[in-house]
C-alpha positions as a printed Julia matrix, in Angstrom:
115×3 Matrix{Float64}:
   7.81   -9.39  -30.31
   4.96   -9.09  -28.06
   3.51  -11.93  -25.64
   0.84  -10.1   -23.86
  -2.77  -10.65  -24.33
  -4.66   -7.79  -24.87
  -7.76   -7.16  -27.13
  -7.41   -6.6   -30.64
  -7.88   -2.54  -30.12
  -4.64   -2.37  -28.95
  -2.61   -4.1   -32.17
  -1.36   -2.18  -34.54
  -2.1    -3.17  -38.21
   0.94   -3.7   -40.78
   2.54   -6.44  -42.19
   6.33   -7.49  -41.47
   8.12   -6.1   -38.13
   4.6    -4.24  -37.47
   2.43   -7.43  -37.39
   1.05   -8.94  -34.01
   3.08   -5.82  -32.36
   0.77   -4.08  -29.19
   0.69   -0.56  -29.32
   3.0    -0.41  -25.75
   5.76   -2.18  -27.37
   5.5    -0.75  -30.81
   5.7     2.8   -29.04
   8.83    1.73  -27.11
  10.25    0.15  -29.76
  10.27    3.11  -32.42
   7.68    1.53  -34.88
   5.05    3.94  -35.08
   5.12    7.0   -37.23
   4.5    10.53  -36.12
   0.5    10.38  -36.96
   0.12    6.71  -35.68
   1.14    7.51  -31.88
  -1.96    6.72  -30.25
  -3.4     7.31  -26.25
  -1.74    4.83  -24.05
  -3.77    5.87  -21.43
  -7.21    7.34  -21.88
  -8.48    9.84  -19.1
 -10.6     6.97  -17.39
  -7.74    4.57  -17.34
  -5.06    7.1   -15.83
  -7.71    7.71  -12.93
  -8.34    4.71  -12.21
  -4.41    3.88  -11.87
  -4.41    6.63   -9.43
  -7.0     5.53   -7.42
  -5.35    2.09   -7.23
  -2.22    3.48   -6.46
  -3.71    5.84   -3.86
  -5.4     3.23   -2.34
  -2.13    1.29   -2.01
  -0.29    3.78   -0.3
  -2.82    6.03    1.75
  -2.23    3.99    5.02
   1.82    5.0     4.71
   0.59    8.24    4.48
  -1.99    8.52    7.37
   0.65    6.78    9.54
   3.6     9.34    8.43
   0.9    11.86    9.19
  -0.21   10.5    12.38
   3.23   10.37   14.02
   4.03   13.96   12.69
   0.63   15.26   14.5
   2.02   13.01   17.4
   5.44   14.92   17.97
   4.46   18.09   17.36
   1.08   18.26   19.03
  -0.41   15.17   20.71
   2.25   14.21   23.28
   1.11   17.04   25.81
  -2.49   16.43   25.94
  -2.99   13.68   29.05
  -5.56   11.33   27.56
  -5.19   11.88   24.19
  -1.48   11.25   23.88
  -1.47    8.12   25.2
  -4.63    6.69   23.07
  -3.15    8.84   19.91
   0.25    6.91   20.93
  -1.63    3.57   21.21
  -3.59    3.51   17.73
  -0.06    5.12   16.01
   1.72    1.99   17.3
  -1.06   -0.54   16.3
  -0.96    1.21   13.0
   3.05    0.95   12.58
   2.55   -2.61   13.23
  -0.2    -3.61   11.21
   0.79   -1.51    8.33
   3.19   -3.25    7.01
   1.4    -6.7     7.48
  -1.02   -5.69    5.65
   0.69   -4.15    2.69
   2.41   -7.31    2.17
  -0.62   -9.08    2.15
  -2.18   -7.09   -0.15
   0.56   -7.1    -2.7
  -0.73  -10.29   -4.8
  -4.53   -7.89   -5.37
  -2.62   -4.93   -6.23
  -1.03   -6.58   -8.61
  -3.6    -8.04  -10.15
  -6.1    -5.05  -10.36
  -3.1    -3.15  -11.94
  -2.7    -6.25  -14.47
  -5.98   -5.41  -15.49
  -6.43   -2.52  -15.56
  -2.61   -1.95  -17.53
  -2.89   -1.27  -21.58
């Protein structure tokens, strides 16, 4: 049933249906009883998914934040508008560059990292 390779922590014990079974799939696939259902994802584990994910997505959210600032406050200043305006279109443009280029990482620190 299962084809990942994790370490032997994660397996289940049992023989029949239950052997060989991870304890991802055996949770989505009804096998454990009520006692047996164990922490997918300890404390340390769901942090670090956060951080990955955070780091992932915080230059979407500076540049959301940035043009927001922009239209509300920065386009009356004289100077500061039009560097403000400069770095916020650098930003649009790199942005997405780079989050495409960073995809193939991501998804290999969350492989790892993923029970």
């Amino acid at each position: 049933m299962c084809t990942q390779n994790y370490p032997n922590s994660q397996f289940i014990s049992g023989n029949g249906p239950r052997y060989q079974v991870c304890v991802r799939c055996a949770t989505e696939n009804d096998m454990l009883a009520e006692g047996e259902q164990s922490n997918l994802y300890s404390d340390e584990l769901a942090k670090s998914r956060s951080a990955l994910f955070a780091r992932r997505y915080r230059p979407w959210a500076f540049l959301g934040a940035g043009w927001i600032l922009y239209f509300s406050f920065g386009s009356g200043i004289e100077l500061w508008s039009n560097l403000l305006l400069t770095a916020l279109v650098i930003g649009s443009l790199a942005t997405p560059v780079l989050h495409f280029l960073s995809k193939t990482k991501f998804r290999a620190e969350l492989a790892r990292i993923t029970p």
